[in-house]
PDB file of N, CA, C and O in Angstrom, chain B, residues numbered from 101:
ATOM      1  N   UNK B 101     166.433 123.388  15.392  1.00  0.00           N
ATOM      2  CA  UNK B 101     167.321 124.161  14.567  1.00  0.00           C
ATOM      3  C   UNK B 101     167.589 123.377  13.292  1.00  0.00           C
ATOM      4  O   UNK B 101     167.791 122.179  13.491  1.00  0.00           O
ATOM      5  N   UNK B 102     167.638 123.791  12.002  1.00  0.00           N
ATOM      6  CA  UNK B 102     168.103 123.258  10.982  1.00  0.00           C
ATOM      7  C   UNK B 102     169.195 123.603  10.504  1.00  0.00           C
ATOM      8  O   UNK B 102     169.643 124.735  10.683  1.00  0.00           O
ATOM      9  N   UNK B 103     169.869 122.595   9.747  1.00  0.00           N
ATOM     10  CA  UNK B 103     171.416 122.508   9.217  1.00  0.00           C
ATOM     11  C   UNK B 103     171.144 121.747   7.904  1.00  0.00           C
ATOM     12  O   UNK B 103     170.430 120.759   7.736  1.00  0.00           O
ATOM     13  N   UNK B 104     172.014 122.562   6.853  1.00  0.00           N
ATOM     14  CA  UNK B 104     172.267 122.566   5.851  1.00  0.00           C
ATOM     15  C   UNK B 104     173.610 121.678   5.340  1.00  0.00           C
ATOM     16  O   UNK B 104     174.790 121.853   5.642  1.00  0.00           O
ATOM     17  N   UNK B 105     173.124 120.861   4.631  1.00  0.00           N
ATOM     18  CA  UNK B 105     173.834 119.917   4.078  1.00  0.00           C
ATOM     19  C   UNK B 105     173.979 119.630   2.188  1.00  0.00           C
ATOM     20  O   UNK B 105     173.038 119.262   1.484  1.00  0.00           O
ATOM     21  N   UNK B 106     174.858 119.808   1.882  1.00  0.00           N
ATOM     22  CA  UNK B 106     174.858 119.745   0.280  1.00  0.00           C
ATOM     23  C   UNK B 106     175.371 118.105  -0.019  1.00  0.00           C
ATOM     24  O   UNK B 106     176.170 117.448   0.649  1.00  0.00           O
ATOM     25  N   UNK B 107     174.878 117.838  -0.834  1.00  0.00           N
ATOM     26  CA  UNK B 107     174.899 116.643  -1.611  1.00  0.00           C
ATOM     27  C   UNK B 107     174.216 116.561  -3.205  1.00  0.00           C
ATOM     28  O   UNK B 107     173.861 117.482  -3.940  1.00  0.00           O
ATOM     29  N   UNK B 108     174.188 115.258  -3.392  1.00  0.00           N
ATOM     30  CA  UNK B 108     174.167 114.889  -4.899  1.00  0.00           C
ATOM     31  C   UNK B 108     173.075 113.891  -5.267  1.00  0.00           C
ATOM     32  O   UNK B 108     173.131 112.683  -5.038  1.00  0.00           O
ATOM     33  N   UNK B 109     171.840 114.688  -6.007  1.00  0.00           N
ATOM     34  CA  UNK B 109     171.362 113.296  -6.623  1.00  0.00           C
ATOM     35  C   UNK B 109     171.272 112.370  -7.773  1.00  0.00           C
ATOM     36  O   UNK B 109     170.909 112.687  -8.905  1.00  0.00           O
ATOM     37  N   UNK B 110     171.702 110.989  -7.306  1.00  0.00           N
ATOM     38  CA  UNK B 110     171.848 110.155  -8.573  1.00  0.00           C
ATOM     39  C   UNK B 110     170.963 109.111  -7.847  1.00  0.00           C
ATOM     40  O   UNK B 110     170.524 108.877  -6.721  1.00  0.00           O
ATOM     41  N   UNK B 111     170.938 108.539  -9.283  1.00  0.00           N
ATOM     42  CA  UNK B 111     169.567 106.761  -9.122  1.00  0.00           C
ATOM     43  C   UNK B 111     169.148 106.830  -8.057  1.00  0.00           C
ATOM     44  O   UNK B 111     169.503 106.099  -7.132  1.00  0.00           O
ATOM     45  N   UNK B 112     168.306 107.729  -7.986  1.00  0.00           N
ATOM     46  CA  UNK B 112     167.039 108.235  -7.060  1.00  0.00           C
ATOM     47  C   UNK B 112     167.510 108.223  -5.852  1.00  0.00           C
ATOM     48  O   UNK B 112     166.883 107.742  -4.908  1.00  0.00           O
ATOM     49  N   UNK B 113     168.642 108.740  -5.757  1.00  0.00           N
ATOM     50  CA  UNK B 113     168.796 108.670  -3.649  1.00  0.00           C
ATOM     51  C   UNK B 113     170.242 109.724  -3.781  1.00  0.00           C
ATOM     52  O   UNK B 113     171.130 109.768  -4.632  1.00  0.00           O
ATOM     53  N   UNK B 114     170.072 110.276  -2.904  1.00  0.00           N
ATOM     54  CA  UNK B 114     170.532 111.620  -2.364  1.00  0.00           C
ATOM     55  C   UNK B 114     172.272 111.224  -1.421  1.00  0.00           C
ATOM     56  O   UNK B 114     172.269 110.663  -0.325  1.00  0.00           O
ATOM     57  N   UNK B 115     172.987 111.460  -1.811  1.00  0.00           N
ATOM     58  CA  UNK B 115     174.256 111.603  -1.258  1.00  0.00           C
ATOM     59  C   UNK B 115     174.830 112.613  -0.787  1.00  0.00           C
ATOM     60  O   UNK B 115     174.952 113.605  -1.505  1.00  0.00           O
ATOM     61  N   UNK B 116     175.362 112.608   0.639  1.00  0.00           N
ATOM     62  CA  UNK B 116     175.402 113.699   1.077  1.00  0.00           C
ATOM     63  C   UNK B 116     176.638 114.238   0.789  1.00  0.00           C
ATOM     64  O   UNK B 116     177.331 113.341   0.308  1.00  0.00           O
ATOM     65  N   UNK B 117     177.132 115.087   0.843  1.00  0.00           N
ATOM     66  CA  UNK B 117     178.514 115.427   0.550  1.00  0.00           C
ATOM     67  C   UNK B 117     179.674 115.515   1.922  1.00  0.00           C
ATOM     68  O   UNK B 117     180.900 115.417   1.875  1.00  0.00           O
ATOM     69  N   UNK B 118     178.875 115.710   2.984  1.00  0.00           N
ATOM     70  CA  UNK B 118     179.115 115.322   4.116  1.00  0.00           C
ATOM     71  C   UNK B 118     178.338 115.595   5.297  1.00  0.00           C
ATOM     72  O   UNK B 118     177.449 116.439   5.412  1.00  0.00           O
ATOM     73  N   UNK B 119     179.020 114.315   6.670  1.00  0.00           N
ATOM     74  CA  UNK B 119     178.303 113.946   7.448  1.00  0.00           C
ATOM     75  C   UNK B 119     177.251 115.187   8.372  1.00  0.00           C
ATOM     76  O   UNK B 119     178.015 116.033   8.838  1.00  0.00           O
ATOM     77  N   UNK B 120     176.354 115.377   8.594  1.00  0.00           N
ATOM     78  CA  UNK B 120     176.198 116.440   9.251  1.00  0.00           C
ATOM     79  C   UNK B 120     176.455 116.059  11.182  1.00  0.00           C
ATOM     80  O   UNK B 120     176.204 114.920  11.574  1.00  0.00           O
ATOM     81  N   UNK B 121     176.857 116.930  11.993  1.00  0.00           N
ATOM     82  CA  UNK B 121     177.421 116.841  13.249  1.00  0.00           C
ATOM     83  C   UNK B 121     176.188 116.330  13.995  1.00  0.00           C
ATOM     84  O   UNK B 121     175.162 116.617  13.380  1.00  0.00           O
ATOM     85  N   UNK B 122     175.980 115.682  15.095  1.00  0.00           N
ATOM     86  CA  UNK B 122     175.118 115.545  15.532  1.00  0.00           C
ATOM     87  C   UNK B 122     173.569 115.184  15.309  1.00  0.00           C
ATOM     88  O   UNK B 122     172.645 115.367  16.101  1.00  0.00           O
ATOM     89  N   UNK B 123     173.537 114.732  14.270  1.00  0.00           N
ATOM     90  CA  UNK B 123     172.191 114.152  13.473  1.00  0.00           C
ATOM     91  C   UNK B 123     171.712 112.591  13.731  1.00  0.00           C
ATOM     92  O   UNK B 123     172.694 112.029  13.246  1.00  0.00           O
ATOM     93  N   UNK B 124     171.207 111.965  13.992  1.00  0.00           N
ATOM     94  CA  UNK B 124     171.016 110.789  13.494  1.00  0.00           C
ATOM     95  C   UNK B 124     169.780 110.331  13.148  1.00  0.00           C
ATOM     96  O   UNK B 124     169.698 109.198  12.672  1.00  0.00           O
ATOM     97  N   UNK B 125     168.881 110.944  13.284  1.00  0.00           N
ATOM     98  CA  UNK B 125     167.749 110.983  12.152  1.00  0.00           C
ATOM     99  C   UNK B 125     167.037 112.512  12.306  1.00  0.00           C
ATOM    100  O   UNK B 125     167.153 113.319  13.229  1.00  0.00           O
ATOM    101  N   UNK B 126     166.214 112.607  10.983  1.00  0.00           N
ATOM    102  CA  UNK B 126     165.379 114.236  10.957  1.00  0.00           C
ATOM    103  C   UNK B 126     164.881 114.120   9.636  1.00  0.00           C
ATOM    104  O   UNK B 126     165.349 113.405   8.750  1.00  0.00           O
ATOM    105  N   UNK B 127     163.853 114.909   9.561  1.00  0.00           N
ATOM    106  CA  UNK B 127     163.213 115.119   8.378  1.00  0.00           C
ATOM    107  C   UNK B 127     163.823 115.948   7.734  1.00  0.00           C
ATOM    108  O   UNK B 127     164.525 116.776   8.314  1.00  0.00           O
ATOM    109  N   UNK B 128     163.635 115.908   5.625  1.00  0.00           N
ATOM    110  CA  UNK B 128     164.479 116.707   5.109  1.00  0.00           C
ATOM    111  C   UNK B 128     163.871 117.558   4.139  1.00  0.00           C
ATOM    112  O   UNK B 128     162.834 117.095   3.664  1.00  0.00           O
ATOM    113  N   UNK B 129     164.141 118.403   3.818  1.00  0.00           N
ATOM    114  CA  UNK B 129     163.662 118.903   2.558  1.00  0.00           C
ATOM    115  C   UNK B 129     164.476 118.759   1.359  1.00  0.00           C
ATOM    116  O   UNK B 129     165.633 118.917   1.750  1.00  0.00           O
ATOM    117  N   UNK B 130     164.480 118.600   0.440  1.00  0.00           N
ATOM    118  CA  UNK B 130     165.307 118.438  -0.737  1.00  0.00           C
ATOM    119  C   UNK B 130     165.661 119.619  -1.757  1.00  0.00           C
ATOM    120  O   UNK B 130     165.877 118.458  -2.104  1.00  0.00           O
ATOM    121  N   UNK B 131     165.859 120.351  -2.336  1.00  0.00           N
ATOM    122  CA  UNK B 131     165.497 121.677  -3.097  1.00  0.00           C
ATOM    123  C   UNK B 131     166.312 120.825  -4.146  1.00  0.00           C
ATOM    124  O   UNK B 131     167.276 120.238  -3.654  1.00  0.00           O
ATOM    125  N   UNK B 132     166.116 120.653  -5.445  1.00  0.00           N
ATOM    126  CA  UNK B 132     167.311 120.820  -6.771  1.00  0.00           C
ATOM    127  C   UNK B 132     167.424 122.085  -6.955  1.00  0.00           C
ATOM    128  O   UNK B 132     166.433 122.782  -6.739  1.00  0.00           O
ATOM    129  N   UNK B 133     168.742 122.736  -7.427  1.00  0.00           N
ATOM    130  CA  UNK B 133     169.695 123.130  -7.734  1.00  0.00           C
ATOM    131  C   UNK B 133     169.727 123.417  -9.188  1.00  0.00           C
ATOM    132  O   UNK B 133     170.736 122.916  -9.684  1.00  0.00           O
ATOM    133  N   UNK B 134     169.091 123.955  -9.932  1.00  0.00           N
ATOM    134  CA  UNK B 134     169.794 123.712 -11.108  1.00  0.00           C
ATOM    135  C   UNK B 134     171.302 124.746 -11.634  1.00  0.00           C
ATOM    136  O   UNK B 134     171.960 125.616 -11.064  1.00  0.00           O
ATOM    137  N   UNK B 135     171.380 124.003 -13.178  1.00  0.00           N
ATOM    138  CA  UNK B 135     172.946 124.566 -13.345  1.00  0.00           C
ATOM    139  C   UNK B 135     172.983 125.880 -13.714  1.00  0.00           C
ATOM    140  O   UNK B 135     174.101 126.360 -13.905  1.00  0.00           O
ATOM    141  N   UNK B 136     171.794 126.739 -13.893  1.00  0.00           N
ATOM    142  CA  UNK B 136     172.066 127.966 -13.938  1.00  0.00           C
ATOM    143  C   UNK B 136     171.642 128.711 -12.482  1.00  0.00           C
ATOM    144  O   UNK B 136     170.930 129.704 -12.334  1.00  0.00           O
ATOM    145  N   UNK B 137     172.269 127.958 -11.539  1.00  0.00           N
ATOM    146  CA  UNK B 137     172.446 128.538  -9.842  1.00  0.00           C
ATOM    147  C   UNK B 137     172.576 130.148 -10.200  1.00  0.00           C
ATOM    148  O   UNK B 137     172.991 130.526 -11.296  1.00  0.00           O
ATOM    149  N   UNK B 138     172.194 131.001  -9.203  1.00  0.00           N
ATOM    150  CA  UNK B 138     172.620 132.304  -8.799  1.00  0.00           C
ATOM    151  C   UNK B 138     173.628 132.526  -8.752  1.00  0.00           C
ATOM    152  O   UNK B 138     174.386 131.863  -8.044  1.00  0.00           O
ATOM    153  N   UNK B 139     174.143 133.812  -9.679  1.00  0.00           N
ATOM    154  CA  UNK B 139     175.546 134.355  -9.619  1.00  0.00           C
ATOM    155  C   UNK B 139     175.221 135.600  -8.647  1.00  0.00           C
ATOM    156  O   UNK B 139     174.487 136.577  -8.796  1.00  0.00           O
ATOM    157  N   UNK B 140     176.336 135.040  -7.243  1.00  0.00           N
ATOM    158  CA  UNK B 140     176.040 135.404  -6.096  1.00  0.00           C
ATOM    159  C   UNK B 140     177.041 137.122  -6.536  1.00  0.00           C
ATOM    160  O   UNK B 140     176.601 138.215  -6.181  1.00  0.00           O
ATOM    161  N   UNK B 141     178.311 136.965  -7.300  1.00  0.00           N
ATOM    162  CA  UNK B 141     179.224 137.832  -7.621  1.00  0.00           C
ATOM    163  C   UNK B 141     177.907 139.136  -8.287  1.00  0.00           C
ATOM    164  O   UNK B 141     177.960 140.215  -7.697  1.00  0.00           O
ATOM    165  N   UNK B 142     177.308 139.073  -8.917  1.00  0.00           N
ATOM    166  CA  UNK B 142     176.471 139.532  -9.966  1.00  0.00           C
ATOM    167  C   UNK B 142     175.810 140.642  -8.861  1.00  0.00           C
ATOM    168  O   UNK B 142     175.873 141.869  -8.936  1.00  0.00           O
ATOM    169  N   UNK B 143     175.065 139.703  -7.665  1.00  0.00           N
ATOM    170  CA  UNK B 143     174.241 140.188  -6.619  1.00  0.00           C
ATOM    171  C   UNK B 143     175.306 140.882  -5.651  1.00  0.00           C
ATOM    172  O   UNK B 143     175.000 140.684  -4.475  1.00  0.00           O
ATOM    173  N   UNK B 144     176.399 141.594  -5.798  1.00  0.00           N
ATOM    174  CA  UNK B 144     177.420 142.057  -4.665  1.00  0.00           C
ATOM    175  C   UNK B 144     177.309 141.107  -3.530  1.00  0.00           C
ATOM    176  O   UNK B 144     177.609 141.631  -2.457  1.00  0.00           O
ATOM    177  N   UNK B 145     176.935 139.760  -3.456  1.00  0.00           N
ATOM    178  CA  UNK B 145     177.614 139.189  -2.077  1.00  0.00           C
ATOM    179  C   UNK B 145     178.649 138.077  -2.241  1.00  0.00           C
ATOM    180  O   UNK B 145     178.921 137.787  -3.406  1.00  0.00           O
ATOM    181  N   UNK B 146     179.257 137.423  -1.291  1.00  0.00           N
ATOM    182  CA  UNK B 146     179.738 136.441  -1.689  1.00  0.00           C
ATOM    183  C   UNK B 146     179.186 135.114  -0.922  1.00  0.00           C
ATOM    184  O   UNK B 146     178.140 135.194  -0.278  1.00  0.00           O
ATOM    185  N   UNK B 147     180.191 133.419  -1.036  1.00  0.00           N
ATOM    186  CA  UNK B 147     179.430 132.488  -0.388  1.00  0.00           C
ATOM    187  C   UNK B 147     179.005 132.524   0.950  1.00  0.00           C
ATOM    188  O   UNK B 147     178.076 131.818   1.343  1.00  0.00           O
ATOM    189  N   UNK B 148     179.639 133.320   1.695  1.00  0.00           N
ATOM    190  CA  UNK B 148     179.663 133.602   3.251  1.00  0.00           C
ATOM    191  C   UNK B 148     178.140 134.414   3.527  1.00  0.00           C
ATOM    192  O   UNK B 148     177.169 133.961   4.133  1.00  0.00           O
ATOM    193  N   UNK B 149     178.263 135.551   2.971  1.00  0.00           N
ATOM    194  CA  UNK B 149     177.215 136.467   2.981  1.00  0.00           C
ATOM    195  C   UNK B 149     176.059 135.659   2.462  1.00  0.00           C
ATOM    196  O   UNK B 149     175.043 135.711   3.155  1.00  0.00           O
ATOM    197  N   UNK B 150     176.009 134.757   1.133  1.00  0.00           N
ATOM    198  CA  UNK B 150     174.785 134.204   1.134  1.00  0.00           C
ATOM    199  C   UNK B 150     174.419 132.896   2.080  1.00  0.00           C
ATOM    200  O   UNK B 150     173.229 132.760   2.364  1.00  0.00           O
ATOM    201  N   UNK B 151     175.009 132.292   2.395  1.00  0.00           N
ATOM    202  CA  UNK B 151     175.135 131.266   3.968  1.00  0.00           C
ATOM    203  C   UNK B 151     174.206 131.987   5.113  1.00  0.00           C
ATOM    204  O   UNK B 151     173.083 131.643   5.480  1.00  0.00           O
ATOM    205  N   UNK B 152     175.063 133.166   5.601  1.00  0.00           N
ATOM    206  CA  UNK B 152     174.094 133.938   6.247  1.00  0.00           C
ATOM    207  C   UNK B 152     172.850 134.647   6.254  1.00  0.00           C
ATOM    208  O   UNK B 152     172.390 135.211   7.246  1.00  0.00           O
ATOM    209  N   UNK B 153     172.273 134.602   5.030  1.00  0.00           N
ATOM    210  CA  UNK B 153     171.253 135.298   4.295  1.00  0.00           C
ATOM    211  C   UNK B 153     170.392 133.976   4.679  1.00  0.00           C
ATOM    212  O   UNK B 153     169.440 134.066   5.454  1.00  0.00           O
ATOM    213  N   UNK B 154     170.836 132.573   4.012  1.00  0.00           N
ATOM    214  CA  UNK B 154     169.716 131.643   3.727  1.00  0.00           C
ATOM    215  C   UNK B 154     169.216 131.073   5.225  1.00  0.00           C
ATOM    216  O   UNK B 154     168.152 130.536   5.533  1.00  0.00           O
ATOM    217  N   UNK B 155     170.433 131.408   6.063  1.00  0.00           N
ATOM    218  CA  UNK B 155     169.882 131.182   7.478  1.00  0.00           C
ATOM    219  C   UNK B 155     169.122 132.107   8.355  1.00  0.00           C
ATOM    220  O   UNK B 155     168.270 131.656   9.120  1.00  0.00           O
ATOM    221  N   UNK B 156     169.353 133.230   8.295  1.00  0.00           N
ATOM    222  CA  UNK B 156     167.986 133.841   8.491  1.00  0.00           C
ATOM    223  C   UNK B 156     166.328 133.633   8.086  1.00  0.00           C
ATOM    224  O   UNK B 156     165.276 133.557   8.721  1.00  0.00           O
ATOM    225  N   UNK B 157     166.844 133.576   6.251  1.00  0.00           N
ATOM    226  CA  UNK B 157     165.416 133.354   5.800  1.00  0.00           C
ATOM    227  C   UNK B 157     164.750 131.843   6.228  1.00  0.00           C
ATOM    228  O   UNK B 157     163.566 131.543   6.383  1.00  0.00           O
ATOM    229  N   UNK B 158     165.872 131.086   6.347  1.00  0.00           N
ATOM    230  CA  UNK B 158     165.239 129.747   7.176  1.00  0.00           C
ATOM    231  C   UNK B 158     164.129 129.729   7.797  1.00  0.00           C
ATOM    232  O   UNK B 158     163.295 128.944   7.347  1.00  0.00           O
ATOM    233  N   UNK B 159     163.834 130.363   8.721  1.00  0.00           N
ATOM    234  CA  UNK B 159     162.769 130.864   9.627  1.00  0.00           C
ATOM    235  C   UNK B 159     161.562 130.753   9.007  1.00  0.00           C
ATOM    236  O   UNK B 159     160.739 130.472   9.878  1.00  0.00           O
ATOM    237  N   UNK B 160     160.840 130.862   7.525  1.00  0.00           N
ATOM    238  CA  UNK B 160     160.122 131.453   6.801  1.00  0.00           C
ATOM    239  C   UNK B 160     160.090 130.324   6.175  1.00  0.00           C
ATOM    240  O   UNK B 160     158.994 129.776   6.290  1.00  0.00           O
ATOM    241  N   UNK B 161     160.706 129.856   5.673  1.00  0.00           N
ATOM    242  CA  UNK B 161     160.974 128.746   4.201  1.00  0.00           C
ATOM    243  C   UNK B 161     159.341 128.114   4.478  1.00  0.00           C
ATOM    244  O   UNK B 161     158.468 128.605   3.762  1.00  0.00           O
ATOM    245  N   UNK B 162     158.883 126.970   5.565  1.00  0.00           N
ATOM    246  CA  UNK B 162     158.238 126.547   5.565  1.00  0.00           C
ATOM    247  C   UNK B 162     156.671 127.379   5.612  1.00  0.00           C
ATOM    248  O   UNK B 162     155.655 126.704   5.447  1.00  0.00           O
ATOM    249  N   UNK B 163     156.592 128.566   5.799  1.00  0.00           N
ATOM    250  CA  UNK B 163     155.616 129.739   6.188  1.00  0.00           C
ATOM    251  C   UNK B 163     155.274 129.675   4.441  1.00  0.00           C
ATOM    252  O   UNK B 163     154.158 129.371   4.018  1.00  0.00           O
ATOM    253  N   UNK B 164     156.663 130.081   3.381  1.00  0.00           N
ATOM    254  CA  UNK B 164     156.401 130.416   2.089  1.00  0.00           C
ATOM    255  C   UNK B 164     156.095 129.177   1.349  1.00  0.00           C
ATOM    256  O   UNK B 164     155.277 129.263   0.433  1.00  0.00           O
ATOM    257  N   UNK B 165     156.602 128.102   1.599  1.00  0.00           N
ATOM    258  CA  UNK B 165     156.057 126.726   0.889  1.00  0.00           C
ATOM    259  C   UNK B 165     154.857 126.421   0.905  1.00  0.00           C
ATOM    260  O   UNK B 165     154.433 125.415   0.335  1.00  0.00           O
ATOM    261  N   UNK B 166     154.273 127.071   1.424  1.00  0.00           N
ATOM    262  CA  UNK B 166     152.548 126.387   1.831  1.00  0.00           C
ATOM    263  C   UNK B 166     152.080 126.728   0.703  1.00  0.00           C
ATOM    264  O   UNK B 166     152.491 127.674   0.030  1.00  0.00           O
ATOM    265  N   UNK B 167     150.570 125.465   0.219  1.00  0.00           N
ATOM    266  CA  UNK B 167     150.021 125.987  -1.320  1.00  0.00           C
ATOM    267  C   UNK B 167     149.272 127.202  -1.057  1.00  0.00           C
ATOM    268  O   UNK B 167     149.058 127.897  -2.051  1.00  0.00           O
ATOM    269  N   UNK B 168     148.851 127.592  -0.011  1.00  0.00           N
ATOM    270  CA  UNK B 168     147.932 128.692  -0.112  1.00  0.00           C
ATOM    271  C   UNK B 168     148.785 130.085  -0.046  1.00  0.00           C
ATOM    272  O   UNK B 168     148.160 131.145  -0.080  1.00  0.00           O
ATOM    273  N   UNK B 169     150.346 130.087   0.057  1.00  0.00           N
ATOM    274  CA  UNK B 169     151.026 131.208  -0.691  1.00  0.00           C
ATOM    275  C   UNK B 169     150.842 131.414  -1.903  1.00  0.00           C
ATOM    276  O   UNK B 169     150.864 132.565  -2.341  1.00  0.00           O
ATOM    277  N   UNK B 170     150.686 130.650  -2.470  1.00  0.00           N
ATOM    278  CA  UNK B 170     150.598 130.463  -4.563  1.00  0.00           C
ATOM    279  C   UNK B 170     150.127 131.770  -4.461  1.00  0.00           C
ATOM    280  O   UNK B 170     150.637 132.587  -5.228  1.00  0.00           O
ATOM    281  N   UNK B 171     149.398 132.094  -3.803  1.00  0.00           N
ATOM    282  CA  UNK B 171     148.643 133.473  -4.340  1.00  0.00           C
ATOM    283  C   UNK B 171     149.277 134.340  -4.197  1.00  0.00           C
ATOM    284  O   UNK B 171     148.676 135.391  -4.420  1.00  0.00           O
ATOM    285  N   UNK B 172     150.371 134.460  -3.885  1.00  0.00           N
ATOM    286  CA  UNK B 172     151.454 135.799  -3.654  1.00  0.00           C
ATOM    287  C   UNK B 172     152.306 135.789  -4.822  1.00  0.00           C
ATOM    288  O   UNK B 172     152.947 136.799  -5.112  1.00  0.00           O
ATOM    289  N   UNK B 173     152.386 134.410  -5.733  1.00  0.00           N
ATOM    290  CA  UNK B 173     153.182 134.437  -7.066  1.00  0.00           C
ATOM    291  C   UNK B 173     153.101 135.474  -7.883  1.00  0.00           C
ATOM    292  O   UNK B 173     154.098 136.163  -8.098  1.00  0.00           O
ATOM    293  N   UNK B 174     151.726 135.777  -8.541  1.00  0.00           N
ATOM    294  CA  UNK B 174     151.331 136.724  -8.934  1.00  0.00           C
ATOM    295  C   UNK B 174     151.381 138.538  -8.973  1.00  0.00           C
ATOM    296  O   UNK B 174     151.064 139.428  -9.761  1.00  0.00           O
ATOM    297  N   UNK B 175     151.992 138.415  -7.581  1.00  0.00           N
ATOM    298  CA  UNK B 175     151.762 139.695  -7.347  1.00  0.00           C
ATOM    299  C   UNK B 175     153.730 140.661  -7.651  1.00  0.00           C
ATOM    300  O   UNK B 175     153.850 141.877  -7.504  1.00  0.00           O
TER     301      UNK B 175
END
């Protein structure tokens, strides 16, 4: 199962914003963030509703990262 953790990166290393429950080691993925994030208000949901959204699509994330999706960019 994966769990979502927000943090901060500075001088190349990742701070978490807090501890996650039950972890003590796991592989991570990193995503940046930038500052023009999704205006979730814009999209009728709010932070809750998108929480629940990104955990569903969880399932997938690694299915859509693969390079041989590239080819679906396009379309």
């Amino acid at each position: 199962m994966s769990k979502t953790v927000e943090g901060i990166y500075r001088d190349g290393k990742v701070e978490l914003l807090e501890t996650p429950p039950d972890v003590e080691e796991a592989r991570v993925v990193v995503t940046f963030v930038t500052q023009d994030a999704v205006n979730l208000a814009e999209r009728g949901i709010d932070e809750e509703q998108a929480a629940r959204l990104r955990a569903r699509l969880q399932t997938f994330a690694e299915d859509w990262e693969r390079p041989e999706m590239e080819a679906y960019d396009a379309l």
